[in-house]
PDB file of N, CA, C and O in Angstrom:
ATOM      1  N   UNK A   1      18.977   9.641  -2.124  1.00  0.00           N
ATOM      2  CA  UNK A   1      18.146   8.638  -2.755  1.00  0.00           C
ATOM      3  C   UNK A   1      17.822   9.125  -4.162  1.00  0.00           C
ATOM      4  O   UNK A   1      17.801  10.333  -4.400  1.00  0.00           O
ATOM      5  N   UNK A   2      17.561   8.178  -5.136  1.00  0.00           N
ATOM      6  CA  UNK A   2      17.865   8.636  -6.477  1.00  0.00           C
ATOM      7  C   UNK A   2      16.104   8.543  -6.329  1.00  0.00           C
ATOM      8  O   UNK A   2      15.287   8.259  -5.453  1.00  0.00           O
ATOM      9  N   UNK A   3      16.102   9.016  -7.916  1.00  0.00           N
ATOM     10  CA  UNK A   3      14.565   9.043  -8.321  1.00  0.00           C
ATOM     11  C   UNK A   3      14.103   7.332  -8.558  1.00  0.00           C
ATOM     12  O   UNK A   3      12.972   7.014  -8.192  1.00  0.00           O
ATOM     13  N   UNK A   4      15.118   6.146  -9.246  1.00  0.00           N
ATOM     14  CA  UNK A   4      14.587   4.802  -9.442  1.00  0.00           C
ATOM     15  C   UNK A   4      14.672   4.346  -8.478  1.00  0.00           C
ATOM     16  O   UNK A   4      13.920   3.373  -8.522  1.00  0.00           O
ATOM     17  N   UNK A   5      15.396   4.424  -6.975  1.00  0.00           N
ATOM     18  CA  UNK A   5      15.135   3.937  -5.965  1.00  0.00           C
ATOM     19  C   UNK A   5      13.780   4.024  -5.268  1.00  0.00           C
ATOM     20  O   UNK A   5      13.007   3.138  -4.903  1.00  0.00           O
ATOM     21  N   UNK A   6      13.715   5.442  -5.186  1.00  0.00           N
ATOM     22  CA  UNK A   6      12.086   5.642  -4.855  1.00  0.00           C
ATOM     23  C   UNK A   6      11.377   5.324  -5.359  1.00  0.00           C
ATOM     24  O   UNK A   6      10.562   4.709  -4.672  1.00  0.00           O
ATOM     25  N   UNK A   7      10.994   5.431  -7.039  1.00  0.00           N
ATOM     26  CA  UNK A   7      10.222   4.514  -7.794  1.00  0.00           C
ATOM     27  C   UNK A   7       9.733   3.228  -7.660  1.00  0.00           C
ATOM     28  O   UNK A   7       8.596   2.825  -7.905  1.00  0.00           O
ATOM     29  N   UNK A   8      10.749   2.585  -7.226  1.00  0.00           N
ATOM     30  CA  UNK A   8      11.513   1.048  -6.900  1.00  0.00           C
ATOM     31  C   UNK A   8      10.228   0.632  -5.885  1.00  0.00           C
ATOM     32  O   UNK A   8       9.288  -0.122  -6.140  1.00  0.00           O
ATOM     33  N   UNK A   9      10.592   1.602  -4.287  1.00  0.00           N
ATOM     34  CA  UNK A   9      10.379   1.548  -2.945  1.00  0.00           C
ATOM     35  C   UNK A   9       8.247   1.658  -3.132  1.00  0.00           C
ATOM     36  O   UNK A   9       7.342   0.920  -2.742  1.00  0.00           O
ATOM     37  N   UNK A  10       8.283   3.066  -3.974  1.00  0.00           N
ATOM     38  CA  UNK A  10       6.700   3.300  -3.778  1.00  0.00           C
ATOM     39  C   UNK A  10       6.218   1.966  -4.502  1.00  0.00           C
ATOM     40  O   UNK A  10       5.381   1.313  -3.878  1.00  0.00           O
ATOM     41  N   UNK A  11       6.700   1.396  -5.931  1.00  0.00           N
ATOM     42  CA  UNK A  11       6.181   0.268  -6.331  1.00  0.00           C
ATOM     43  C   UNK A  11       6.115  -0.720  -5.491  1.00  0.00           C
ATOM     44  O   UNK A  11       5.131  -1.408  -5.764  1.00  0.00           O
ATOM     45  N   UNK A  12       6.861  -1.232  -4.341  1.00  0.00           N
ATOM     46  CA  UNK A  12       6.993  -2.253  -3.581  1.00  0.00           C
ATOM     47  C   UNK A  12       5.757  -1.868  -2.638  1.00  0.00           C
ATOM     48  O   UNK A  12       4.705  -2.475  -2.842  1.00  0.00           O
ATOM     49  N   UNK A  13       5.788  -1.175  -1.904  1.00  0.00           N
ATOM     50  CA  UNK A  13       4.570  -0.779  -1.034  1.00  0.00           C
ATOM     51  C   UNK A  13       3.045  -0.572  -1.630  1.00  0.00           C
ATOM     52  O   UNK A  13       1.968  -0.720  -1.052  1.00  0.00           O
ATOM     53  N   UNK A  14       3.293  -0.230  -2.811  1.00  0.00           N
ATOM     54  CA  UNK A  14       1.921   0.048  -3.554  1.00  0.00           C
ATOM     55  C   UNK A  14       1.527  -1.707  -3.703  1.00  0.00           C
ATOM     56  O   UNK A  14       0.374  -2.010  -3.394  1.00  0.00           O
ATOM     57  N   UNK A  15       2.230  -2.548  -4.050  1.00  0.00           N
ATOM     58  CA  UNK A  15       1.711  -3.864  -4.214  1.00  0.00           C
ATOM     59  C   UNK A  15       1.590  -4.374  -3.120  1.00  0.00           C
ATOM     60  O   UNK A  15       0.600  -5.099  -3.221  1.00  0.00           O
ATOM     61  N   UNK A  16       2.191  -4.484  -1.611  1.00  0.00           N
ATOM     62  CA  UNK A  16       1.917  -5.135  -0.696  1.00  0.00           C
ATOM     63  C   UNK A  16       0.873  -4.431  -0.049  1.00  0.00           C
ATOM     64  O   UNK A  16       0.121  -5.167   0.588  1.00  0.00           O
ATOM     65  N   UNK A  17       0.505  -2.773  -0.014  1.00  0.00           N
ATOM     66  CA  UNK A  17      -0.609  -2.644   0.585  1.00  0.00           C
ATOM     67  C   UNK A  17      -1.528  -3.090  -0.156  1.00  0.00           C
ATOM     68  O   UNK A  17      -2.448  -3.680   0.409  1.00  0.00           O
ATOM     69  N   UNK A  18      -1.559  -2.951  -1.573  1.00  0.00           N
ATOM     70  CA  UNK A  18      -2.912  -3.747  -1.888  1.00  0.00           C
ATOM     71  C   UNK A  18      -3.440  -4.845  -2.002  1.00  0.00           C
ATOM     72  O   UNK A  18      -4.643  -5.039  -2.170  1.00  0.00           O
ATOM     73  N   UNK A  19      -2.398  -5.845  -1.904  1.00  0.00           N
ATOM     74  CA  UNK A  19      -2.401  -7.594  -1.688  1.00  0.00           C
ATOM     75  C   UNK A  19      -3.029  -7.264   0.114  1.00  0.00           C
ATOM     76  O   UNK A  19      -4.137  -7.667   0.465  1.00  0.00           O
ATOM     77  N   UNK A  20      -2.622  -6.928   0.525  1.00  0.00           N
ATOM     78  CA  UNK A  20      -3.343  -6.912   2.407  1.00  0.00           C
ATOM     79  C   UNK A  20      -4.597  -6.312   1.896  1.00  0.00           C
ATOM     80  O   UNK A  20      -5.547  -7.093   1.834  1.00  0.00           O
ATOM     81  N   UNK A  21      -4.808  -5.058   1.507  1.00  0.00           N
ATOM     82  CA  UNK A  21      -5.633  -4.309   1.656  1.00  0.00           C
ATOM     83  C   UNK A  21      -6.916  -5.780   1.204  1.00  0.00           C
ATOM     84  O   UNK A  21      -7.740  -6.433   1.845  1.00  0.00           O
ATOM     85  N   UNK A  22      -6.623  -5.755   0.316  1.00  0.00           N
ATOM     86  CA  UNK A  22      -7.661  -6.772  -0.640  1.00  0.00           C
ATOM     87  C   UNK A  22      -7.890  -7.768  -0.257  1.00  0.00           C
ATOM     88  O   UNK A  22      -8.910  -8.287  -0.711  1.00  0.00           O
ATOM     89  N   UNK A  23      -7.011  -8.613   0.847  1.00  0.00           N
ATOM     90  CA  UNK A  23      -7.319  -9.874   1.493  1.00  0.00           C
ATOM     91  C   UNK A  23      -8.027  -9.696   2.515  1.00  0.00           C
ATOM     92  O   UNK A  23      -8.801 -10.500   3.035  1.00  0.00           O
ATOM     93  N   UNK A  24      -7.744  -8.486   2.874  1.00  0.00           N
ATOM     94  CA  UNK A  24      -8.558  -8.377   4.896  1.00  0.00           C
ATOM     95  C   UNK A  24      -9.814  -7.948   4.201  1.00  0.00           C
ATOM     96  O   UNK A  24     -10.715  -8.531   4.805  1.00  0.00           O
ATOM     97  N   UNK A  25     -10.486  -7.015   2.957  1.00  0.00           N
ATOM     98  CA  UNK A  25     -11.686  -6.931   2.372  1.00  0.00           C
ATOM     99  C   UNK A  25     -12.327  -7.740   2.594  1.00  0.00           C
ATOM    100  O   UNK A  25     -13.209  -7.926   3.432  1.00  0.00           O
ATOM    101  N   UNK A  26     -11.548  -8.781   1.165  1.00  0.00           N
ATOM    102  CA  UNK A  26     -12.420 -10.477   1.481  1.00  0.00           C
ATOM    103  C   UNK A  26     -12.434 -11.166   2.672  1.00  0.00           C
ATOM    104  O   UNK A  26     -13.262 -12.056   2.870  1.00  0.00           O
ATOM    105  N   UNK A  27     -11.621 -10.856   3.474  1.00  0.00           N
ATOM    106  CA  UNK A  27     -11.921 -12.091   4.790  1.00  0.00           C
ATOM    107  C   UNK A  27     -12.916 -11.502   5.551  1.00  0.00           C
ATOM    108  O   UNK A  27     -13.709 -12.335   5.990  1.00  0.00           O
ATOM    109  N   UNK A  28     -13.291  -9.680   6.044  1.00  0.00           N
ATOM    110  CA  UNK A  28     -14.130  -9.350   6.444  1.00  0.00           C
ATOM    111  C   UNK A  28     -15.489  -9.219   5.349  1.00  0.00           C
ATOM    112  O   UNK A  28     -16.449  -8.914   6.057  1.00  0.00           O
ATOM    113  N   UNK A  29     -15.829  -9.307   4.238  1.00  0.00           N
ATOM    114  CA  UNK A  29     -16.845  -9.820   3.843  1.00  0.00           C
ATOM    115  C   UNK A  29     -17.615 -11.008   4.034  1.00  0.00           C
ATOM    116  O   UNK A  29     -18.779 -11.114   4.420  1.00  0.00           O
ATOM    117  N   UNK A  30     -16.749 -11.929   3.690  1.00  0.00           N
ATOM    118  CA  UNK A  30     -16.597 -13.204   4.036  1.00  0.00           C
ATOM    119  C   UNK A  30     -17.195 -13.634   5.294  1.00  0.00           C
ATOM    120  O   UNK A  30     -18.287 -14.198   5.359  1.00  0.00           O
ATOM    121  N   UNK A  31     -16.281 -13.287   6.524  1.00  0.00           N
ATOM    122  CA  UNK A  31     -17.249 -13.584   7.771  1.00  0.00           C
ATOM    123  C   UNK A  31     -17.900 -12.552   8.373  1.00  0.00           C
ATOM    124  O   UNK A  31     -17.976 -12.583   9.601  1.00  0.00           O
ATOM    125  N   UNK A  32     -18.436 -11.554   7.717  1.00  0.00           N
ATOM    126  CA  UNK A  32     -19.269 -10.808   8.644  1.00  0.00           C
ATOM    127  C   UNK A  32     -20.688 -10.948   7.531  1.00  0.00           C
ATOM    128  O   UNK A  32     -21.831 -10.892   7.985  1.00  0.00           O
ATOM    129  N   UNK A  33     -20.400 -11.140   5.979  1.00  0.00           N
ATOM    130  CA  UNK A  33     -21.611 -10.829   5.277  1.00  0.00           C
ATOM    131  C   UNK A  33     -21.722 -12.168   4.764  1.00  0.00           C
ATOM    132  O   UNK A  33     -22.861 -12.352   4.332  1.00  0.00           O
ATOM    133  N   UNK A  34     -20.950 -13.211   4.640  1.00  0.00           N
ATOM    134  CA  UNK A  34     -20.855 -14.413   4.550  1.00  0.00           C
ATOM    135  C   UNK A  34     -20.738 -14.990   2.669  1.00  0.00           C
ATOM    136  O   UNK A  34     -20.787 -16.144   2.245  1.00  0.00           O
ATOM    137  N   UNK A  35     -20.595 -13.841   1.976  1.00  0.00           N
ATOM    138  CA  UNK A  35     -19.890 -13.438   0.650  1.00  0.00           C
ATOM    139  C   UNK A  35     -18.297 -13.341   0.420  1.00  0.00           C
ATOM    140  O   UNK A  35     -17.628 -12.456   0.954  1.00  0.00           O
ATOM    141  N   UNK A  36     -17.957 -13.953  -0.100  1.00  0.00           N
ATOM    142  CA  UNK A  36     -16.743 -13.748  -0.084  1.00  0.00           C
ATOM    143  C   UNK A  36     -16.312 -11.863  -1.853  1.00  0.00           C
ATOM    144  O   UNK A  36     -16.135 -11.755  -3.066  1.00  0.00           O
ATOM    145  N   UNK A  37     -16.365 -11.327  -1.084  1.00  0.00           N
ATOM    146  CA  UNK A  37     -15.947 -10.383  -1.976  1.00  0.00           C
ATOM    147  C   UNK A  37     -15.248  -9.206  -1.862  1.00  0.00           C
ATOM    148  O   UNK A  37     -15.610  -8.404  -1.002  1.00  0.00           O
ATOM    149  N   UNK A  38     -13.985  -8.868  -2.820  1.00  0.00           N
ATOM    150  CA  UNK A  38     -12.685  -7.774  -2.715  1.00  0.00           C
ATOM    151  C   UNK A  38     -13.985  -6.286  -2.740  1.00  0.00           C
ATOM    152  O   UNK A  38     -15.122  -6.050  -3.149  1.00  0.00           O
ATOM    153  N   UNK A  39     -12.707  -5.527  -1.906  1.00  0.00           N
ATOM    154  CA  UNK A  39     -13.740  -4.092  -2.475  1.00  0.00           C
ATOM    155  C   UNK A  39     -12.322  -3.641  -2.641  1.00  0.00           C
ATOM    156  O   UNK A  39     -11.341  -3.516  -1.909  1.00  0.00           O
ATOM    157  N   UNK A  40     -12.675  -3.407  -4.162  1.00  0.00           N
ATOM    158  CA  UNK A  40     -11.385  -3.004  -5.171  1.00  0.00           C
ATOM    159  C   UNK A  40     -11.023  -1.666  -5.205  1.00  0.00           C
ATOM    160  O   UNK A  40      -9.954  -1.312  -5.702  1.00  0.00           O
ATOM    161  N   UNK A  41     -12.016  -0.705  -4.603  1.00  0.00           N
ATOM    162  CA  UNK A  41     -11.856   0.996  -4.706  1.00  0.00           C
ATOM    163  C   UNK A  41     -10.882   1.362  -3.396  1.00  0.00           C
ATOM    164  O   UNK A  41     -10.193   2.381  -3.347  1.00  0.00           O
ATOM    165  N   UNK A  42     -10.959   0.190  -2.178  1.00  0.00           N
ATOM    166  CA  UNK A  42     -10.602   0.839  -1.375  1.00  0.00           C
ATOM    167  C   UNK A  42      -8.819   0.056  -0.962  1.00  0.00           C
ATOM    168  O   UNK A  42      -8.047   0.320  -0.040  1.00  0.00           O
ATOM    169  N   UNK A  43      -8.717  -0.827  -1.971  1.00  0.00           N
ATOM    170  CA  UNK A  43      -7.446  -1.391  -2.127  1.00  0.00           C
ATOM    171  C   UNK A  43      -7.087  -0.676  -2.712  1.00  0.00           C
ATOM    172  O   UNK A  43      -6.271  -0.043  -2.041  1.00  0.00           O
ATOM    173  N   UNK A  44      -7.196  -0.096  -4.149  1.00  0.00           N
ATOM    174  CA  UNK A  44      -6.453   0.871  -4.652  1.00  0.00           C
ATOM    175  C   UNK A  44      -6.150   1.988  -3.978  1.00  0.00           C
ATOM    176  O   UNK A  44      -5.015   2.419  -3.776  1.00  0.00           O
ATOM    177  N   UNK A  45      -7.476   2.600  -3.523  1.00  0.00           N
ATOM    178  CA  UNK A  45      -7.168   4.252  -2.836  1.00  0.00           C
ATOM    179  C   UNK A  45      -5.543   4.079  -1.779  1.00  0.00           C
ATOM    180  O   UNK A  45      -4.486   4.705  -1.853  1.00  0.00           O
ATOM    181  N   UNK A  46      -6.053   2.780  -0.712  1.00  0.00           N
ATOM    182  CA  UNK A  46      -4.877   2.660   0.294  1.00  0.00           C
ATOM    183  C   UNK A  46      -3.610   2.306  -0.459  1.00  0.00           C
ATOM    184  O   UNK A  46      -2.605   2.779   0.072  1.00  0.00           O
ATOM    185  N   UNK A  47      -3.317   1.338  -1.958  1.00  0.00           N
ATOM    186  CA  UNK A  47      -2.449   1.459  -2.248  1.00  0.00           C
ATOM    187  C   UNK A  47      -1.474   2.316  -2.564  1.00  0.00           C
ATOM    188  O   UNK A  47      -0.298   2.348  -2.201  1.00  0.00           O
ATOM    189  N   UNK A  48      -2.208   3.145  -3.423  1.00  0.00           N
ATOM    190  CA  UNK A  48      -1.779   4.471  -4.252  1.00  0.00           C
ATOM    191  C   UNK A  48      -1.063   5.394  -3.081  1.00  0.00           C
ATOM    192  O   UNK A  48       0.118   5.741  -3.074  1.00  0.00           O
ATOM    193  N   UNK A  49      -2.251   5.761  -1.914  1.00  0.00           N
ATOM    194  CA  UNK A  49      -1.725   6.864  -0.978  1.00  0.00           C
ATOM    195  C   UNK A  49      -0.732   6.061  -0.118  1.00  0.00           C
ATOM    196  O   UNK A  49       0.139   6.817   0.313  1.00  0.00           O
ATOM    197  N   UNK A  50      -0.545   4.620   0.330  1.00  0.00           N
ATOM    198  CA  UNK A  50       0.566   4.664   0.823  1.00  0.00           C
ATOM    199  C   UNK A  50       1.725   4.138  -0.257  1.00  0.00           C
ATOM    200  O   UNK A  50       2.870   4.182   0.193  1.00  0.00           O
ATOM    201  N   UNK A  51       1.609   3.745  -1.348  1.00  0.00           N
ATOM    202  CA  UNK A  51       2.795   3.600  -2.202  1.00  0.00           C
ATOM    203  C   UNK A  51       3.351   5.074  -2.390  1.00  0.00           C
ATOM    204  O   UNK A  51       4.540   5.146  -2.699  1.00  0.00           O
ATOM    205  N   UNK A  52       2.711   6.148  -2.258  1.00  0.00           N
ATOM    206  CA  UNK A  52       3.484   8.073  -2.303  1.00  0.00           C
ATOM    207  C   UNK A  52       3.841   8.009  -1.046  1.00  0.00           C
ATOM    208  O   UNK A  52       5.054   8.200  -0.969  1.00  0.00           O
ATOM    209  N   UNK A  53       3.312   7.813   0.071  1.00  0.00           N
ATOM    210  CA  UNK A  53       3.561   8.572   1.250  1.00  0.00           C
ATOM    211  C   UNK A  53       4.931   7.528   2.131  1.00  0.00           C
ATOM    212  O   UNK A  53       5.925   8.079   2.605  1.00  0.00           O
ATOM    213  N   UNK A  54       4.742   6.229   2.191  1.00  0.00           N
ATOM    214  CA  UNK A  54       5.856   5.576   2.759  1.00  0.00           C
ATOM    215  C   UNK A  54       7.234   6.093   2.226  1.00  0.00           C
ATOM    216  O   UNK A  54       8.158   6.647   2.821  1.00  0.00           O
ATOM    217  N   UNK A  55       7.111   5.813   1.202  1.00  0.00           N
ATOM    218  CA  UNK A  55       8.643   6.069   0.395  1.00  0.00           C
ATOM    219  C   UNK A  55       9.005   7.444   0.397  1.00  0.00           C
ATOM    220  O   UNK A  55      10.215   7.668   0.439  1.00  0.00           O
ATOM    221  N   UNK A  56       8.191   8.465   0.359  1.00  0.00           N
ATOM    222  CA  UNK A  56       8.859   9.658   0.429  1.00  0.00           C
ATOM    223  C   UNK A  56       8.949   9.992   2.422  1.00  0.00           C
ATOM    224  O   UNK A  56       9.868  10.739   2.757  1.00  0.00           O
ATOM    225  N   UNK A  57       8.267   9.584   3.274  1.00  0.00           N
ATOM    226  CA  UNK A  57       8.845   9.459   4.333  1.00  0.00           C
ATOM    227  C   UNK A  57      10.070   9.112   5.083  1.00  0.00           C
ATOM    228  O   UNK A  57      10.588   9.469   6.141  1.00  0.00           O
ATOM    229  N   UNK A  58      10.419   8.022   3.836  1.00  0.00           N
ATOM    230  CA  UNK A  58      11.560   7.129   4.488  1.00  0.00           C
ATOM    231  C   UNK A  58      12.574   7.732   3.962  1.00  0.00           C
ATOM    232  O   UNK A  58      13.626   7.620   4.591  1.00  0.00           O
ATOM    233  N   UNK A  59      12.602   8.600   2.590  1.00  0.00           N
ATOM    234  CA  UNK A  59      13.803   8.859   1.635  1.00  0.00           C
ATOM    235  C   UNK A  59      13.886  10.694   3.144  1.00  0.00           C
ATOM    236  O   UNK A  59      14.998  10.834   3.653  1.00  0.00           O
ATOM    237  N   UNK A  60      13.292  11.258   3.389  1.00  0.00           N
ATOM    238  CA  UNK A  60      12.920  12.215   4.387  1.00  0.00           C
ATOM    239  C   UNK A  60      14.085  12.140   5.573  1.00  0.00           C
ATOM    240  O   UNK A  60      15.086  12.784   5.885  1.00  0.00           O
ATOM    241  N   UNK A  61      13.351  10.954   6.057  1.00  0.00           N
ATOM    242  CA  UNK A  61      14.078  10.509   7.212  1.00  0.00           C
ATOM    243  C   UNK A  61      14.973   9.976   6.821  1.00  0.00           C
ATOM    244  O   UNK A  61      14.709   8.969   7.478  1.00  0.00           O
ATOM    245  N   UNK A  62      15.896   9.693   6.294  1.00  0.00           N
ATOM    246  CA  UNK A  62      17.319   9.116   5.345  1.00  0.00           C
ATOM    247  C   UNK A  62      18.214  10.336   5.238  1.00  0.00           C
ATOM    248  O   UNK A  62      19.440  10.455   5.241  1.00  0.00           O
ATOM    249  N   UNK A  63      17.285  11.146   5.147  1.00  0.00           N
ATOM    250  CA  UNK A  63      17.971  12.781   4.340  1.00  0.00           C
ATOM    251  C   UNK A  63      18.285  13.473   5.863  1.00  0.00           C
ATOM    252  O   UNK A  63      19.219  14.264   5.999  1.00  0.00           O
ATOM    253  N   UNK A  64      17.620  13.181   6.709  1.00  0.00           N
ATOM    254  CA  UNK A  64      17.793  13.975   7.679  1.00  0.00           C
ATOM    255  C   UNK A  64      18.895  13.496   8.603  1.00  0.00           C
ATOM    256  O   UNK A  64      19.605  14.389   9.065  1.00  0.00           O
ATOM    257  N   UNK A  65      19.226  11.970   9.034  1.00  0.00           N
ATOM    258  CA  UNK A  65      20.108  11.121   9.419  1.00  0.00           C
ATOM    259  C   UNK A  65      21.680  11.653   9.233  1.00  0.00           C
ATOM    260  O   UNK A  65      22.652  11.719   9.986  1.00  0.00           O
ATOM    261  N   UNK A  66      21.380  12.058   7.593  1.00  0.00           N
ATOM    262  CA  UNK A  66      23.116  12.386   7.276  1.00  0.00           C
ATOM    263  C   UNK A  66      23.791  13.372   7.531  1.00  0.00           C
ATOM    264  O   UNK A  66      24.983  13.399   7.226  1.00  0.00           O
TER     265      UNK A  66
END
């Protein structure tokens, strides 16, 4: 796996965990505090650590396969 593939892979995961991360925020604000509001520290944190950790798992397990 090259270095822009992985680049590629962590960018893809870094945006879909934080589009989830940030929607299930607001929907559990929403109906438990009856506010609808993102908590933006903890979309990023989960983005960031799984946009590093998926992709170098998978490039891991790729490496080990061959």
């Amino acid at each position: 796996m090259n270095i822009k593939q992985l680049l590629l892979e962590a960018l893809v995961f870094f945006v879909l965990t934080f589009i989830v991360t940030a929607g299930v925020s607001y929907l559990y604000s929403l109906l438990v505090h009856g506010t609808g509001a993102f908590n933006w520290d903890s979309a990023i944190q989960f983005a960031i650590i799984f946009g590093i950790v998926f992709p170098i798992v998978n490039a891991t397990g790729r490496r080990k396969k061959k």
